[in-house]
DRENPA-3360 file (N, C-alpha, C; in nm, 2 decimals, always signed):
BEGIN
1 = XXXXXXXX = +8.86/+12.43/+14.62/+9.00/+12.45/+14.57/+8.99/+12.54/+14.45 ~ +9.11/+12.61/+14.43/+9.07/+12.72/+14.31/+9.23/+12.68/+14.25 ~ +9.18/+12.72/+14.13/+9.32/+12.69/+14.02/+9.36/+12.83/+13.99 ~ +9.52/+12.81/+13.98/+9.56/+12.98/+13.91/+9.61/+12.96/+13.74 ~ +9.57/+13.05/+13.70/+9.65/+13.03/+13.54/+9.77/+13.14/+13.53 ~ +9.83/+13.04/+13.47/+9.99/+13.16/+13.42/+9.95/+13.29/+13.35 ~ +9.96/+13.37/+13.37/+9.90/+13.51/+13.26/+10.00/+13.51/+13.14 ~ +10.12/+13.42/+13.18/+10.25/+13.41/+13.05/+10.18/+13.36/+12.94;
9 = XXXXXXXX = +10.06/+13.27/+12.95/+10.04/+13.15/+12.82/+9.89/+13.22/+12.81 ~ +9.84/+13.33/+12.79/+9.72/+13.38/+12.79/+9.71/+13.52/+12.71 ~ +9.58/+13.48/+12.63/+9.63/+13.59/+12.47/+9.47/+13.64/+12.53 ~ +9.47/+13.79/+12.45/+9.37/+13.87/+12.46/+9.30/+13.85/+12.35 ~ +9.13/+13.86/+12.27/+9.12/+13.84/+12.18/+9.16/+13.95/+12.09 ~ +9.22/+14.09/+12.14/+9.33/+14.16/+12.03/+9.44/+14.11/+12.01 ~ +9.54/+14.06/+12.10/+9.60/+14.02/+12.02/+9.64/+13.87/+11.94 ~ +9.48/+13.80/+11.96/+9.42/+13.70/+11.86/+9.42/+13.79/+11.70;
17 = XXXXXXXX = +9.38/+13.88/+11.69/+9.32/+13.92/+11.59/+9.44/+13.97/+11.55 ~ +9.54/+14.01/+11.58/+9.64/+14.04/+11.47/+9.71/+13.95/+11.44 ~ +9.70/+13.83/+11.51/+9.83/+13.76/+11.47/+9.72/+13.68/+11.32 ~ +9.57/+13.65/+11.34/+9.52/+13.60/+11.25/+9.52/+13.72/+11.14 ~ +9.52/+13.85/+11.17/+9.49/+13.94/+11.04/+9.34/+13.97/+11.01 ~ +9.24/+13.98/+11.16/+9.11/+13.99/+11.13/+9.08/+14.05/+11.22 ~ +8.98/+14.10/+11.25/+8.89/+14.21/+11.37/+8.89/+14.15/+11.51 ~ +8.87/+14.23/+11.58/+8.85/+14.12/+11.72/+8.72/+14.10/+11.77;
25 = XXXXXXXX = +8.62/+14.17/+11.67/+8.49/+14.12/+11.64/+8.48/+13.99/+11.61 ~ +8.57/+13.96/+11.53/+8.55/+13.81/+11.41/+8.59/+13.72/+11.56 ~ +8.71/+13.75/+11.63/+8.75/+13.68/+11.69/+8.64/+13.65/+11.84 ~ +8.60/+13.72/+11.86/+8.46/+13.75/+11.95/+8.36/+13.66/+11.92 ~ +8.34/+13.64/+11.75/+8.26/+13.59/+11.74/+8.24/+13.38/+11.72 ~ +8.48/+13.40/+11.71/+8.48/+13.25/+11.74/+8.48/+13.21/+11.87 ~ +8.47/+13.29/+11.98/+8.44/+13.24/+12.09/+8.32/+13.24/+12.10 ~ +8.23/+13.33/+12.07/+8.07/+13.28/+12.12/+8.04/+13.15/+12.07;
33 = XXXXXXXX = +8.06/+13.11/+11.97/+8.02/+13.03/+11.85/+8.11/+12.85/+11.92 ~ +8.18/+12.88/+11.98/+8.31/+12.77/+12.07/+8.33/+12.71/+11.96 ~ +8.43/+12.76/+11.89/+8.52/+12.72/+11.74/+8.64/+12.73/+11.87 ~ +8.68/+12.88/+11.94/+8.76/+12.94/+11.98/+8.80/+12.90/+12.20 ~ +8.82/+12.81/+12.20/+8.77/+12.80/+12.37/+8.86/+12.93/+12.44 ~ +8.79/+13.01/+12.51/+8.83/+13.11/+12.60/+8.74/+13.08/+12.73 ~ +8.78/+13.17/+12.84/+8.72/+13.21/+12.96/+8.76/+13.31/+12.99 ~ +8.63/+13.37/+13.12/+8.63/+13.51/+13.12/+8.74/+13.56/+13.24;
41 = XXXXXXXX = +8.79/+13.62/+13.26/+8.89/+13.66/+13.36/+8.89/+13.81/+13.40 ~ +8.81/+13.79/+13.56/+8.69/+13.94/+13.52/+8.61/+13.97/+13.46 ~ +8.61/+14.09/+13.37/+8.52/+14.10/+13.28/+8.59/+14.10/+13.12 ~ +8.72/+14.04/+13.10/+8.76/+14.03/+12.98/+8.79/+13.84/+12.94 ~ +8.78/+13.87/+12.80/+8.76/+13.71/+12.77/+8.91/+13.72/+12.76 ~ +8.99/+13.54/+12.76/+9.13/+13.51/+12.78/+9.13/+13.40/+12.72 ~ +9.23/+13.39/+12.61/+9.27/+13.22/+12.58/+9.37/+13.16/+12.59 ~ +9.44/+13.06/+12.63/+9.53/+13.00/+12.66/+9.57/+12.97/+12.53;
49 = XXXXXXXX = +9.73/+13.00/+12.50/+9.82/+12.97/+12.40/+9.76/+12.84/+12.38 ~ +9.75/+12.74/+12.39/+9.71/+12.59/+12.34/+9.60/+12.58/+12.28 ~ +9.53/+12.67/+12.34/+9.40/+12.66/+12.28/+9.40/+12.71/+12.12 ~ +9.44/+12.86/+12.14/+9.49/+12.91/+12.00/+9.54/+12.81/+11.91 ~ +9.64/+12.76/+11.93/+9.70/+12.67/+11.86/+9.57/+12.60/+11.81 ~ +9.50/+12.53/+11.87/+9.42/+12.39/+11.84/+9.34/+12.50/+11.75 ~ +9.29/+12.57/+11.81/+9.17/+12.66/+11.68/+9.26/+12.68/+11.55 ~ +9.40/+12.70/+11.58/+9.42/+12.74/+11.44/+9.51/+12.62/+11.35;
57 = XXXXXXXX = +9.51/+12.51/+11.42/+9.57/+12.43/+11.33/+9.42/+12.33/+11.26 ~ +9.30/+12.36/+11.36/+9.18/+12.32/+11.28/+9.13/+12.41/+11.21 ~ +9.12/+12.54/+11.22/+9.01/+12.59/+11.11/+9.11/+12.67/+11.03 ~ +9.23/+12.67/+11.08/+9.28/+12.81/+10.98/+9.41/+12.75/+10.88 ~ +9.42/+12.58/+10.90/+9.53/+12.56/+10.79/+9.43/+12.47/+10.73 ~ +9.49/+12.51/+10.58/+9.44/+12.47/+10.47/+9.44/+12.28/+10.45 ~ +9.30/+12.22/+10.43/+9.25/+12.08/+10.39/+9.38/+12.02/+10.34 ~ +9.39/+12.06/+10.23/+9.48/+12.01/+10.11/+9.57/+12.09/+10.04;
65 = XXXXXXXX = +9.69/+12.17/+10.09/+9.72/+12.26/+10.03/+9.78/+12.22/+9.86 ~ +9.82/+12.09/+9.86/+9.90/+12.07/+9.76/+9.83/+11.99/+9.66 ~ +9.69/+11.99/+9.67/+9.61/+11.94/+9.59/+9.57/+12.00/+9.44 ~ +9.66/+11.86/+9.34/+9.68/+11.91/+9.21/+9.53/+11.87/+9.16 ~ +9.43/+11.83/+9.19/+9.32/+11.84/+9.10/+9.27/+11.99/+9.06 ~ +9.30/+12.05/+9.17/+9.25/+12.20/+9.12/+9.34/+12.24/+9.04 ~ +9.30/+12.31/+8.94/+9.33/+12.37/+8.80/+9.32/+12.53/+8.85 ~ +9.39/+12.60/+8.80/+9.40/+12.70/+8.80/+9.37/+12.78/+8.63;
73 = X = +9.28/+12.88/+8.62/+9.22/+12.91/+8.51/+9.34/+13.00/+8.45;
% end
């Protein structure tokens, strides 16, 4: 049995990298690394909008943004 994916909810890792504001190297390299879950579709890598999300609400929002122990000089 074979599954189809929507191509609606499926991001390139270029246009990963602009919405993050980084290379699509960097982004290449959170998929090798599986920070980033993609698969290959053909010979280009593909990520599902949810995935994105999950990568970016774990590595790319900030611990503690409103943490007043840090001082600012």
């Amino acid at each position: 049995m074979t599954s189809k994916v929507e191509n609606t909810n499926l991001l390139s890792p270029s246009q990963i990298a602009v919405r993050l504001g980084v290379s699509t190297r960097t982004v290449q390299r959170y998929i090798q690394s599986g920070m980033l879950r993609a698969f290959r579709m053909n010979k280009y890598y593909k990520v599902r909008e949810s995935d994105f999300q999950e990568f970016y609400n774990t590595f790319m929002t900030p611990v503690n943004p409103d943490n007043e122990d840090i001082k600012e000089n």
